[in-house]
N, C-alpha and C positions, 0 to 999 in steps of 0.2 A: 628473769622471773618477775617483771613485773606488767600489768593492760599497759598498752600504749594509745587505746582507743576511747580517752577519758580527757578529762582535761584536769591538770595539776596546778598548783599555783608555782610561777615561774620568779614572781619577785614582787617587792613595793615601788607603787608609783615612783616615792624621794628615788631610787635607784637606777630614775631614768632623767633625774633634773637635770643634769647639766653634761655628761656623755653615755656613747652606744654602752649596752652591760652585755658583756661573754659572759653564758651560765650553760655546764652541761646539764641535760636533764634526760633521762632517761635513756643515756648511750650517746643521743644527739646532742651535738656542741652547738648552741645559738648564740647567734646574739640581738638585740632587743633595742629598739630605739623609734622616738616617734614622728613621723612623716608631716608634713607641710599643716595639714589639717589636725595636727596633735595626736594621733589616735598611734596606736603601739601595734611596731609593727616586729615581726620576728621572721628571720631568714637564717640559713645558714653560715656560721662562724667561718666563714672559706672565702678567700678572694681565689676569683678563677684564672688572675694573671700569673700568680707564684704560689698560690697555697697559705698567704699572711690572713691569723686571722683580722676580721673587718673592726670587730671589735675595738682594736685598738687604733681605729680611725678618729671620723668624727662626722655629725651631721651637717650637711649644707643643702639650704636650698628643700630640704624635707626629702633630700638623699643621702645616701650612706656612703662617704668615702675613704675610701681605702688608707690607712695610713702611711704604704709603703711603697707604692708610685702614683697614689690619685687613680685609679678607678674608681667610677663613681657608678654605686649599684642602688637600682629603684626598689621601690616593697613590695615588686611583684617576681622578686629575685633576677629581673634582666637587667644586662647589663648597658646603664644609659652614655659614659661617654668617659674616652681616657686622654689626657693630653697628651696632643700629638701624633696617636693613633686610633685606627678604625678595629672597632668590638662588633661589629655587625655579627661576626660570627663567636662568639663567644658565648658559651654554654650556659645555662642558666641556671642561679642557684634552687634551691629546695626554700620554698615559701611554708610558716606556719600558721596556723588562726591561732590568734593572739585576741584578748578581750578584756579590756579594764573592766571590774568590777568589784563591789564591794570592798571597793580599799586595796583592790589586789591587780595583778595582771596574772591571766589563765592562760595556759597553752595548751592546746592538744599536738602531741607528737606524731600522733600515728597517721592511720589513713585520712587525708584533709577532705575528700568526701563526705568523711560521717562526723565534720566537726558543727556540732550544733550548739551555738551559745545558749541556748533554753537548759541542757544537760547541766551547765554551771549549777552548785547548788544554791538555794536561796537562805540569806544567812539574815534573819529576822533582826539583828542587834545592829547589823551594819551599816541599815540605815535609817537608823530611828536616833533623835535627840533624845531619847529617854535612855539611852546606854550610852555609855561611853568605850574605848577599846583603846590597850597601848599591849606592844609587843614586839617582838625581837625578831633574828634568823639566827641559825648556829648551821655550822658544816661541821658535819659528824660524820666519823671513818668507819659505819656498819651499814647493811643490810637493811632495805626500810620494815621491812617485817618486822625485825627485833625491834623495833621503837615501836612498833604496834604493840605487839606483847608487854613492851614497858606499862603503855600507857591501859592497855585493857587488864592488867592486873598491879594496883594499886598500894599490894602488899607491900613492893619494896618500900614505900615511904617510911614506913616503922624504919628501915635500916641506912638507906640511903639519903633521907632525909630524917633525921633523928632530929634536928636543933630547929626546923622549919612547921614543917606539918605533918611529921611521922609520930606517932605514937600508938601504943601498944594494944589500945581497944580496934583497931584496925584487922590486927590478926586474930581478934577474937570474935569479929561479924562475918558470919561466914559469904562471900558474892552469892548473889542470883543474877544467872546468867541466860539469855532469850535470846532468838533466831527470830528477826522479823523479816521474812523477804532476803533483801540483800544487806541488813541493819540485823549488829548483833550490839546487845544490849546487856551490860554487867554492871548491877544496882549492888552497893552494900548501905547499910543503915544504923547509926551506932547512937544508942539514949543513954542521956542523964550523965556525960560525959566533962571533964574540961577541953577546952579549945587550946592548940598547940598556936605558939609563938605567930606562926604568919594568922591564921584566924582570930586569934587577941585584934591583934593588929584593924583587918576588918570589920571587926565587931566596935573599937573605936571610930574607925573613921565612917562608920554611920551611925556614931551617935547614941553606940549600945554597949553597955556593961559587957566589959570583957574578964571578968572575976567570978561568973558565976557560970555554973551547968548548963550544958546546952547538947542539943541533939544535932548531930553530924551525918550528912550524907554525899557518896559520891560514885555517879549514875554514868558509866560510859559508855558512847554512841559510836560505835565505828560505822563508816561506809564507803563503799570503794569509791576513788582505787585506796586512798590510804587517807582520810580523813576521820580525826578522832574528836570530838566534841564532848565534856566530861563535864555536867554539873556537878557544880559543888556550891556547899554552905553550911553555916552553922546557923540557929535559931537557939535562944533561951529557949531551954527545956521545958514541957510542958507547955506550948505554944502552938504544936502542930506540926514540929520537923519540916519538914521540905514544903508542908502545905501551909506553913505560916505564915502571916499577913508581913507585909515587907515590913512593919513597925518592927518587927520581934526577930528579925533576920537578918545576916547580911550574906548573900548569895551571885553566884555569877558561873558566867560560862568559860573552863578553860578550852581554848582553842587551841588545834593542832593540824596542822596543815605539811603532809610528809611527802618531800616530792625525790624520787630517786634521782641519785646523777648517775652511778654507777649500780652493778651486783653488790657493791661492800661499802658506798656513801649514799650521802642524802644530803638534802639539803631543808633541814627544820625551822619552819616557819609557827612561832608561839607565841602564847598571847592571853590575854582574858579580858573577857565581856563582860559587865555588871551593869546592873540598873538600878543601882542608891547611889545617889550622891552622883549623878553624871557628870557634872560642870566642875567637878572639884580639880583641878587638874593636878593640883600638889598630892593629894592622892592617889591618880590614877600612875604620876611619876612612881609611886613609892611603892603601891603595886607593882608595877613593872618592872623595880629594880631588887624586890623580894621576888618575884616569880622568876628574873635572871637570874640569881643566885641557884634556889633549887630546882631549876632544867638543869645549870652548868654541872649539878654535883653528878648528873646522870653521865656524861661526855664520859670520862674515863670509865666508866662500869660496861656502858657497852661498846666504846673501843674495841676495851681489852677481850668482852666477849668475842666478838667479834672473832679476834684473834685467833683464838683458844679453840672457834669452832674451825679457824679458815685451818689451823693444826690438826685436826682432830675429823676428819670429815667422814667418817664415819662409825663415830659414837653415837650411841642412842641417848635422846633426853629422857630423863620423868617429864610424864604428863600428870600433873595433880588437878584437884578441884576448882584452885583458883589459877590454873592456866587455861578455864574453860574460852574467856575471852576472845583470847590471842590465837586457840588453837581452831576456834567457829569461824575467825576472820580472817586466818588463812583457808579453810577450804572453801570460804567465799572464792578469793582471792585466785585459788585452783580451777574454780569452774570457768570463771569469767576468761584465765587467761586461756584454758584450752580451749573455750568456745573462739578466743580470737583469732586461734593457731589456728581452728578449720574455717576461718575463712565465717563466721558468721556473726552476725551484727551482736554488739554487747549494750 
C-alpha cells in the first residue's frame, strides 16, 4: 500500500564512502554503490550465479563484485565477467534510477520509464550557506502511514515528549487543517506562551532570552509519496509570531523523509534546517542530538502500535479533529496509488 512511481530517499551519500549498502525499499531489496565516474548506481541485491546478495561484495574497477565467487556485475545490471567462466548468457539484473541530490541519494522503485529526476523535490535549505542541516536515520518496525499521522498531528508531543517540546498549551490550540492539490497543510498557532526545554535551548543559541514569553508555531507540509516538512519556532511574544524578523526568533525546518522497506517498516530519515546561526556547528551538533533524543521517544509508541493494529485488524479507529492531517494524506495517498494500479501516469 504504498506509489512505487515516485522517488524516495534511499540513503546518505557517508553510506556509500567506503562499501556497496543493501537497503530494502519498498518490497525491493537493492543495493547501492558508485561506478568508475562516482555517480550512484542501484541494481538489484541478487547475484545471478547463486542468489548471494552483491551487497556484500565490493567495488572494483567502478564494477560491483560479487563476494561469493567474483562475479563481476556492471550498473547496467549485466553481467561483465566471472573467473574462469563464460556469463555471456547470464540473465540480467533489474537496473534503478538512482540520483544524488540535495545531500541525499533518490531512488525511484517502480516503472524506470517514468523515472524523471525533475520530479525530485526542490529543497530550498539544501543548498544555500545560509542554512545549515544535521540529521539521522532510524529503522522503525510500523507502517510508513502511522509516522505520517505521527508527524501531521503534533498533539502527541504534550505526552510523548513531555521533558522536550511537549506542553500543554499544544492541546489547547486547536489545528487548521487545508487540502492544496496534492499538499495537505496543518497549522496550529499558540501566544504569549513559555518555550519548553528543547526551544529554550534554541532561543539561546541565537542569542535570544529564553526566560521570557514567546509565541509558538507549528505548520506541517505533507507530500507524497511520504514526505513531511513541519516549520516550527518560537519568537519573543509580541514580535509577529511566525512573521517575525529573525532578530526576535529562532525558527527552522523539521525534515522528514519516510521511505517504506516493507507493509510494517520504514526506513526514517530526520533532521532539521535552520537559518540563524548557520556556521555554528557546535550548535547544529547539539540540535541534532536534542532532535535524536525526541524522534527516539516515538520508536516504541508506534512499534507497539503497530502491533496492536497487526492483532486487531479489524477494529475501527476514532477519527477526531486533530487526526484531520494524517487522515487528508492518506486519501491523497489512495488516489495516487489506485491511479498506479490502472496503469496511469502519477
Amino acid at each position: 500500500m504504498y506509489p512505487k512511481n515516485t522517488w524516495y530517499v534511499a540513503c546518505t551519500p557517508d553510506e556509500l564512502a567506503h562499501k556497496p549498502l543493501g537497503r530494502q525499499i519498498c518490497g525491493e531489496k537493492l543495493v547501492f554503490y558508485r561506478d568508475q565516474t562516482n555517480q550512484v548506481r542501484a541494481l538489484e541485491d541478487f547475484c545471478p550465479h547463486r542468489g548471494a546478495p552483491l551487497s556484500l561484495g565490493y567495488v572494483e574497477n567502478g564494477n560491483l563484485v560479487c563476494g561469493y565467487h567474483g562475479l563481476v556485475m556492471g550498473g547496467d545490471g549485466k553481467t561483465v565477467e566471472m573467473p574462469g567462466q563464460r556469463v555471456r548468457g547470464f540473465p540480467c539484473n533489474k537496473a534503478f534510477a538512482a540520483v544524488e541530490r540535495h545531500g541525499f541519494i533518490w531512488v525511484w522503485p517502480g516503472d524506470q520509464e517514468q523515472a524523471d529526476p525533475a520530479l525530485i523535490p526542490r529543497l530550498e535549505w539544501a543548498d544555500s550557506e545560509q542554512w545549515a542541516y544535521g540529521g539521522g536515520l532510524f529503522d522503525i518496525q510500523c507502517d510508513y502511514r502511522l509516522m505520517i499521522d505521527n508527524l501531521m498531528d503534533l498533539t502527541h508531543e504534550t505526552y510523548v515528549h513531555a521533558s522536550s517540546i511537549g506542553q500543554k498549551e499544544i492541546d489547547e490550540a486547536p489545528p487548521v487543517t487545508t487540502v492544496e492539490g496534492d499538499e495537505v497543510v496543518t497549522a496550529r498557532h499558540m501566544q504569549n506562551i513559555m518555550a519548553p526545554p528543547f526551544w529554550r535551548m534554541a532561543l539561546r543559541g541565537n542569542q535570544l532570552a529564553d526566560d521570557v514569553p514567546v509565541d509558538r508555531w507549528q505548520i506541517c507540509r505533507f507530500s507524497p509519496p511520504s514526505h513531511v516538512m513541519i516549520e516550527v519556532g518560537v519568537a519573543h511574544a509580541g514580535k509577529g509570531g511566525y512573521h517575525a524578523a529573525p532578530e526576535h526568533k529562532a525558527a527552522s525546518i523539521v525534515v522528514d523523509f519516510i521511505t517504506p522497506q516493507t507493509d510494517t517498516s520504514i526506513w526514517y530519515f530526520w533532521g532539521m534546517a535552520r537559518n540563524f546561526q548557520p556556521h555554528d556547528e557546535a550548535l547544529t551538533a547539539s540540535i541534532r542530538e536534542g532532535q535524536g533524543k525526541i524522534f527516539s521517544e516515538d520508536l516504541e509508541m508506534l512499534e507497539r502500535q503497530q502491533q496492536n493494529l497487526l492483532a486487531h485488524p479489524t477494529r475501527n479507529l476514532l477519527k477526531l479533529n486533530i487526526d484531520a492531517g494524517g487522515v487528508q494524506s492518506r486519501k491523497i495517498l489512495e488516489r495516487l496509488i489506485a491511479r498506479e494500479r490502472a496503469g496511469e501516469p502519477t
